[in-house]
Every structure is written in C-alpha cells, then in structure tokens.
C-alpha positions, -999 to 999 in steps of 0.1 A, spaced: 540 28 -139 545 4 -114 509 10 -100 494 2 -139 516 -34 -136 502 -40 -100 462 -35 -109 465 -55 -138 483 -86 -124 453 -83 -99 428 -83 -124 445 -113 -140 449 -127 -113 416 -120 -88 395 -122 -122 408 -142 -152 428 -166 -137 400 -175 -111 372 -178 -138 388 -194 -158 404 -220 -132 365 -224 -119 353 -231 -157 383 -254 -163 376 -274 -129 408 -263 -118 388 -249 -85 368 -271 -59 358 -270 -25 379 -260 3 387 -302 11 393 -305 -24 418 -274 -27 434 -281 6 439 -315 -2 456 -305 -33 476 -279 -24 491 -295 3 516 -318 -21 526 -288 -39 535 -267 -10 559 -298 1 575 -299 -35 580 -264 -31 593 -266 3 613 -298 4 630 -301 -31 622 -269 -57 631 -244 -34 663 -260 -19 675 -272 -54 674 -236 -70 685 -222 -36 719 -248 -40 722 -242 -75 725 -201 -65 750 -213 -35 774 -234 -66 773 -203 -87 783 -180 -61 748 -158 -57 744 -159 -19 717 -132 -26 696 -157 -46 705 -186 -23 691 -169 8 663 -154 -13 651 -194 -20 658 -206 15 637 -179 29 609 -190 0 612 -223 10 610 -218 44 574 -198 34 564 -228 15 571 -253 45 545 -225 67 520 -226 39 516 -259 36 517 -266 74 485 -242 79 468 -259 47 467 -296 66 458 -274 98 427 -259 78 420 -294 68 420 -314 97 397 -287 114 375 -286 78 373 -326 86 372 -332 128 360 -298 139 328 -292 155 309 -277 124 315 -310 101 302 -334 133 273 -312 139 266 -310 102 268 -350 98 245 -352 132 224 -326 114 220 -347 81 214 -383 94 187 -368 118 173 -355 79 177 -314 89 190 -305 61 190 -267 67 212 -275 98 236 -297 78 236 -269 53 247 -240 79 270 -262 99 290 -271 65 290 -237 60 302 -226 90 331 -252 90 341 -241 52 342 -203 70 366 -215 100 387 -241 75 392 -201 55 400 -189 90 421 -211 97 442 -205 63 445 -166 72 461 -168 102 497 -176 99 493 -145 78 479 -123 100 499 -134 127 535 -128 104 519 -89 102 518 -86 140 551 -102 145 
C-alpha cells in the first residue's frame, strides 16, 4: 500500500505539480529559482521551523521539538548551497566566458557556455546531498 502512496505522490509531484508550476510561471531559470528560493529556505530555517519546534518544547513533545530543529537545521543547509549555486551560476567561469562569447557576437559559444554554467549551478545544488549519503 505504501508503495501505491509513494508512486503517486511522485507523479504528482515529478509530473502535475511541475507542469502545472511551468504553465503558471511558477518555474524560471535556475537565477530566477535560486534567487527565489533562497528567502524561503531562511524563513524556514530561521523562524517557521524554530517557532513550531518551541511550540512542541511548551507542550511537552520533545519528539516533535527535535524533529523541527533537525528540519530547521536542513533548511539552513538548503539554503546555504542555493546562494552557493548562485554565486557560481553568476561569477563562475562559464557565465564570463559566455558574456566574452556574446559581446565578441559568437552566439553559439555564448549559448554552450550559459549552458554549461546552468549544468554546474545544478551541480552545485546536488552536492550537499550527495555528500550527506557518503557521510
């Protein structure tokens, strides 16, 4: 049963929620969803998560409080490797080439050097994650 729940939250998910956020606008490019994301993940990690995990604390569920310190704490990693994807999106290599590329009018270069820098910038944003799997 559990497996039926699972595929269809990642249909929802993977599928529906991403076509529809692309249709609504919802979803840009990666400066545009880094830069957005990043306010969230401090909300999350400064004040939602530490008010509900004091909230548990007052009404005596330790279980919960250390549940949404331990979320807040994920939050605070989260947003730390979103402005780390951004910065290298904006001052890595790949962007300067791809500006160098475009004022000397190659546009195919500018093209595969943005394109490269939107592949490290999504590098960049799986790697806290991988590196939590080997630790």
């Amino acid at each position: 049963m559990a497996d039926l729940f699972r595929k269809a939250a990642a249909v929802e998910l993977g599928e529906h929620f991403a076509q529809e956020a692309a249709l609504s606008g919802l979803v840009g490019g990666n400066e545009a969803n880094l830069t957005n994301a990043i306010p969230g993940e401090g909300y999350e990690s400064t004040t939602m998560y530490p008010t509900f995990a004091r909230q548990a604390k007052a009404a005596g569920d330790t279980a919960a409080a250390d549940l949404f310190t331990e979320i807040a704490k994920d939050e605070a990693t989260h947003q730390a490797a979103y402005k780390a994807a951004l910065a290298a999106l904006r001052t890595g290599m790949y962007p300067t080439f791809a500006r160098q590329a475009k004022a000397a009018g190659d546009t195919a270069a500018a093209t595969l050097f943005q394109h490269n820098a939107t592949d490290e910038a999504d590098h960049a944003q799986s790697f806290p994650t991988a590196r939590k799997g080997l630790g």
